[in-house]
Each structure stands twice: as C-alpha cells, then as structure tokens.
N, C-alpha and C positions, 0 to 999 in steps of 0.2 A: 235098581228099581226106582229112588230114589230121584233119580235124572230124569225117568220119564216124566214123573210127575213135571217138575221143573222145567224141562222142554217142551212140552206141551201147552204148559201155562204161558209160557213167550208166544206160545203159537195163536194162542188165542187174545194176548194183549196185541200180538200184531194184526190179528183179522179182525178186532174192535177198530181200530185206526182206521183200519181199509172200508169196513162200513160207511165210518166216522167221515169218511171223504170222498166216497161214493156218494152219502146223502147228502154232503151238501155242493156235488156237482147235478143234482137231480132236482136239489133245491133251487138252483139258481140255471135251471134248464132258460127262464125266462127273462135273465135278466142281461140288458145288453152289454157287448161286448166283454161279458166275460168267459173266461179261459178255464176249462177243464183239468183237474189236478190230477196226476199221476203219483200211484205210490211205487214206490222199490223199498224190496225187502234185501237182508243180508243175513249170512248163516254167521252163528256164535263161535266163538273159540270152540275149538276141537279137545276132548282128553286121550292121552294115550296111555290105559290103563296098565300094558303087558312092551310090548315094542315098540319101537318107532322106524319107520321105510329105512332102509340105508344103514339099521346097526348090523354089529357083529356078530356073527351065530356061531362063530368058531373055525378056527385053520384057513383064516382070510375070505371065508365066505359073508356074502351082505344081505340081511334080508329083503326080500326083494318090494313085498307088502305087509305093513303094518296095521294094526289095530287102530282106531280110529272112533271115539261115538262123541258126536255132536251135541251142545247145548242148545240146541233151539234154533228161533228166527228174533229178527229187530227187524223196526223198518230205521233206512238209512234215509229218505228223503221223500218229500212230498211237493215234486213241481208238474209249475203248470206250464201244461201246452199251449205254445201256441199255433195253434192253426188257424186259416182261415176261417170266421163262421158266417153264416147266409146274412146274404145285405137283403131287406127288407124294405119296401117302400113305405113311407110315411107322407111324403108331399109338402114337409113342413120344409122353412127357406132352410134354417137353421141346424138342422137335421145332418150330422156328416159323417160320412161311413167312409174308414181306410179299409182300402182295398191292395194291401199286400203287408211290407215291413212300414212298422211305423207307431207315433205315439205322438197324442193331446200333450203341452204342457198345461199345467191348473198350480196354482198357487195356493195354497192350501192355506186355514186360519193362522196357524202359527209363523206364517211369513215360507216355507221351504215348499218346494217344487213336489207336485207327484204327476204321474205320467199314466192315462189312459188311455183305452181303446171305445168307449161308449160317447159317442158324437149328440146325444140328445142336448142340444145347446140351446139358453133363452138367453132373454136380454132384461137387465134390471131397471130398475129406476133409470140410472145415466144412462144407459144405450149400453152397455158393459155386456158383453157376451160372459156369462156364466152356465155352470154345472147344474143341473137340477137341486143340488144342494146350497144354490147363491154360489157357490168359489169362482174367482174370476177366469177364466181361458186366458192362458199366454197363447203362444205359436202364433206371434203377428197379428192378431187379434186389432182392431180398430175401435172404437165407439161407432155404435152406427145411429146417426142421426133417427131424432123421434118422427113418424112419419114418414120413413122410407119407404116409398114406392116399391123398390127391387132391390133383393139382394142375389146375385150371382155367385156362383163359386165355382169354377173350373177342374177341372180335375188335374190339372198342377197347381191348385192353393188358387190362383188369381180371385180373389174376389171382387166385387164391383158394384156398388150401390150408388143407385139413383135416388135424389130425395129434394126439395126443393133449392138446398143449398145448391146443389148441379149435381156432376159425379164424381164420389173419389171411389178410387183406386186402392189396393196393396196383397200383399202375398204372403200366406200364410207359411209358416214351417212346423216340419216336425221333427220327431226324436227317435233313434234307435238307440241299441245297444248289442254291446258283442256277446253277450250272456243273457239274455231275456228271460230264462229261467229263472236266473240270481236275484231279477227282484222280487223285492218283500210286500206280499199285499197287504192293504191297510185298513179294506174294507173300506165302502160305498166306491167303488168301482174307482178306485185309485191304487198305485203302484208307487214302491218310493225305491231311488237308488242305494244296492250294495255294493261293495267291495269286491262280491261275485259277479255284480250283472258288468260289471266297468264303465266308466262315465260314458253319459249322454254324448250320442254324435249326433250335431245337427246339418240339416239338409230341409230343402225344398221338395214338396209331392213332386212326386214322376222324373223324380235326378237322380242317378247317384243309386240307384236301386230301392229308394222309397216307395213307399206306396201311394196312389193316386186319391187323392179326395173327391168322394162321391156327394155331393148334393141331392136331401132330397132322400136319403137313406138311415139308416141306423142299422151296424152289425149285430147281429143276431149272436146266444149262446153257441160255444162249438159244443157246445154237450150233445150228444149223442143217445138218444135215450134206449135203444134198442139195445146199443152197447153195456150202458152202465146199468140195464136189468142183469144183464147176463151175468156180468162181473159183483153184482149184489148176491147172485143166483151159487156162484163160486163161492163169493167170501163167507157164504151164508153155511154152504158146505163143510169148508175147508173150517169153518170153528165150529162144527158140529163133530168133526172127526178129531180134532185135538180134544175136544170135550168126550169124546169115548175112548182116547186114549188114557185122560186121568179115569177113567171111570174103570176101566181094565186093569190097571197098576193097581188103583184101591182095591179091588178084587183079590188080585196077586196079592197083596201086603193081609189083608182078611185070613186068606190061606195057610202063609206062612205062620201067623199069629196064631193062626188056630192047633197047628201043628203041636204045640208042648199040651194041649189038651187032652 
C-alpha cells in the first residue's frame, strides 16, 4: 500500500514538470524563432514480489507470466522541436527569416558561438549587424556602411548594399547540425553546441539542403496554442488522479489502522 503512495507521488512530480513546460511554451507563444519543448516520460524499475516470467514451477515447467508492480513515472527528457514556424512579415531590411534547416551564428559576451533561429537583426554604432541584445552576427555578416541606401538579401544569403561608397557584395552562411535536439538552450533566443547535437556543419542558404534566407521576415513561435491548452487540460488531469490515488491509500492505511480499535 505503501508503493501506491510512492508511485503516485513520481506521478505528480512528473505532471508538475509537464506543466512546468507547457507554461513556458505558452509563454514564449510570442517570441521569435523559438521552438516548442517536448517532454517524455519513462516507467521506474519494476518489483517482483512472488515470481518472476520464465522460473520454475516444478517437473520442468516455466511460468509462463509473472507478477510484476511498478514504481511510478520520471520524466526522461525535455527537447525541443523543431519545426517549421509562420514567417511573418515585418518590411524591415534587416529582418531574416530561415525558411527550412538552418542556424544564425552570434558570438556571444564571453567570446563562444551560440546559434539561433530569430533573424530580428540591427546595426550598432560601427555598422556591426547585431542581436537585439548588441551580440554580434557571424554567418558572413559584413559592416554595412552608415548611410546605406539598400540593403538586399536573396534568398541563397547573397547580400548587396548600395551606399555612397558604390556596391559591395558578399554571402551569408549558415549552420546545421545532425542532432538539433542536443542542443542546450541558454536563453534570449540562443542555442550552444553539445556533444549530443554533433558539431556545427557549415553551408550556404539554398545548398546542400539548407534553408533559404527570407528578407523582410521574422520566424514566428512553433507553439501551437490549441495544442498546448489541450495537453495543459491533460497534465492537469492526469495530477489530479495521481492526487486521488494518495488520497485513496491514505484511506486504506486509516482503515487498517483503525482495525486494532
């Protein structure tokens, strides 16, 4: 009786988790280019209080099914999807929306690379394409002269600004990886490489199976809000019923207790 309690109680530290990342894919419904988290649960070690499948019952017979009760749930892993989410129009130059596989480099304060999906890009003091946070934009990134007339961007990188100096040219790159999952987010809309995602492959928009650079866009959250009510609507359930399972065991245990009375 004992175990219920105890299984139960994992039940509900695991549907606090699932809240716990529900709410903040609901949170961040609005903010771009970010990716909706997925949780996966896993069942606990099993006890076998009486038999186990496959022993002996006697004169070389096997049992065929054993006794079996479960400790509960864990959650095993909390990644993020990524899918596609809605490119939105903004009409600003600087504005770039991937549109398939693909990844911003950004140099982050402490000098190491992080990799995102959110294109809202300005320009600093020097002409420096940076992050909404100042961080600088790698991926071929140019200074673009104070004054620029036009900045273009093609949808395989080619960029091209006109400015009184005349026009230069150059080609933007981005970054995949064969694990996308694996990487670690670090919060404000950056990503940094693990050992799970495997190193950065670089490539050119529209090569190779990259994705194409939209000018003039910004990727939208894949969050789904229709979805992650329902799955709120679930997880909300699903610890309301582990929470009447201790409530039921304590019952049980009351009974028993009351028994020598």
């Amino acid at each position: 009786m004992n175990l219920s309690l105890y299984s139960a109680a994992t039940g509900m530290e695991a549907q606090q988790l699932n809240l716990n990342t529900i709410a903040n894919n609901l949170a961040n419904v609005n903010t771009p280019g970010f990716k909706r988290s997925k949780i996966e649960f896993q069942d606990l070690l099993y006890q076998q209080p009486t038999r186990a499948s496959g022993s002996d019952s006697g004169g070389g017979n096997l049992v065929p099914t054993g006794t079996e009760v479960g400790n509960g749930s864990r959650v095993a892993a909390t990644s993020k999807v990524f899918t596609q989410g809605q490119l939105n129009a903004t009409g600003e130059k600087l504005d770039l929306a991937i549109q398939g596989e693909g990844f911003f480099e950004v140099r982050r304060a402490d000098g190491t690379i992080g990799y995102t999906r959110a294109g809202s890009f300005k320009l600093n003091a020097q002409g420096q394409v940076v992050t909404v946070d100042g961080l600088p934009v790698q991926s071929g990134f140019q200074p673009i002269p104070a004054g620029a007339s036009s900045v273009a961007v093609s949808e395989n990188g080619q960029v091209t600004v006109e400015s009184a100096n005349g026009r230069q040219s150059f080609r933007l790159t981005l970054v995949r990886f064969a694990n996308p999952a694996g990487l670690r987010s670090v919060g404000g809309n950056l990503y940094e490489e693990t050992p799970a995602s495997g190193a950065p492959e670089t490539g050119q928009p529209g090569e190779q199976g990259f994705g194409s650079t939209i000018q003039g866009y910004v990727e939208a959250s894949n969050v789904n809000i229709v979805e992650e009510m329902v799955a709120l609507i679930v997880a909300q359930r699903a610890y309301e019923v582990n929470s009447k399972s201790i409530q039921t065991s304590d019952e049980m245990l009351q009974n028993v207790a009351a028994m020598k009375r």
